[in-house]
C-alpha positions as CSV (number, residue, x, y, z in Angstrom):
1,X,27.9,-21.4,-21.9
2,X,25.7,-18.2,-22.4
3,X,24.2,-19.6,-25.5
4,X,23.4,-22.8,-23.4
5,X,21.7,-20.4,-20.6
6,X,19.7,-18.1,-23.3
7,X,18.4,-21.0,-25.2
8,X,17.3,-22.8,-21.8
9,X,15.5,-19.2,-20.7
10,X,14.2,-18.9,-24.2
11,X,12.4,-22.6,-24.0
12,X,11.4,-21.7,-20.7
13,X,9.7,-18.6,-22.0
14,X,8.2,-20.3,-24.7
15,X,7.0,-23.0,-22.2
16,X,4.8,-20.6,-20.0
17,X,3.5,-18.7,-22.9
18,X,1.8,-21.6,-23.8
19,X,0.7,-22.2,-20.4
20,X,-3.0,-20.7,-20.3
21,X,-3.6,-22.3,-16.9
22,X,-3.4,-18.8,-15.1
23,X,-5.6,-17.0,-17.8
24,X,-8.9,-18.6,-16.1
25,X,-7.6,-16.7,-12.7
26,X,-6.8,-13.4,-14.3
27,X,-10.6,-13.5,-16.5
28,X,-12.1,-14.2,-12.8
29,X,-10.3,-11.1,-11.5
30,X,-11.0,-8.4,-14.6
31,X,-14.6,-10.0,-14.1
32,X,-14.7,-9.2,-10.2
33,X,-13.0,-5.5,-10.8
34,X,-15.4,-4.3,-13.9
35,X,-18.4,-5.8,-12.0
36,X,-17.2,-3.5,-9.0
37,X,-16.7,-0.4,-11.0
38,X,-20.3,-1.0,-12.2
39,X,-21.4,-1.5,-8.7
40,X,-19.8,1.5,-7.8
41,X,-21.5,4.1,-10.9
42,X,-24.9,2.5,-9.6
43,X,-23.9,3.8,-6.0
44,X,-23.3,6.7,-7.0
45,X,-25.9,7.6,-9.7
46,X,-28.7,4.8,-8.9
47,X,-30.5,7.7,-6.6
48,X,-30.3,10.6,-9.5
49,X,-31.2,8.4,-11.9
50,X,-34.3,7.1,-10.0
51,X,-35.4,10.8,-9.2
52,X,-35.1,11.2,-12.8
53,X,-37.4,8.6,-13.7
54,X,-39.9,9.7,-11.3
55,X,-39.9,12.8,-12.9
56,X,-41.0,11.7,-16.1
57,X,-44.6,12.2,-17.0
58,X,-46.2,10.6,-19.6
59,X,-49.1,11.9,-21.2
């Protein structure tokens, strides 16, 4: 009986390992979150990297 039950949780482990249907969600959610983060150093050092270049003098 508990060799019926681990081999039946084993296949079913094996079965969604396979499974790669979720993988397109997760890639669209690490996408949204890194593009965020970037979103959110530009916030915050768009301004003083701007001033920065309008420093610059070129001769």
């Amino acid at each position: 009986m508990l060799t019926s039950i681990l081999s039946r949780l084993t296949s079913a482990w094996r079965g969604l390992a396979a499974d790669e249907r979720g993988t397109t969600t997760e890639n669209v959610i690490w996408i949204a979150a890194l593009a965020a983060l970037a979103l959110a150093v530009v916030g915050l050092l768009g301004p003083q990297i701007l001033a920065a270049a309008k420093s610059i003098v070129f001769q």
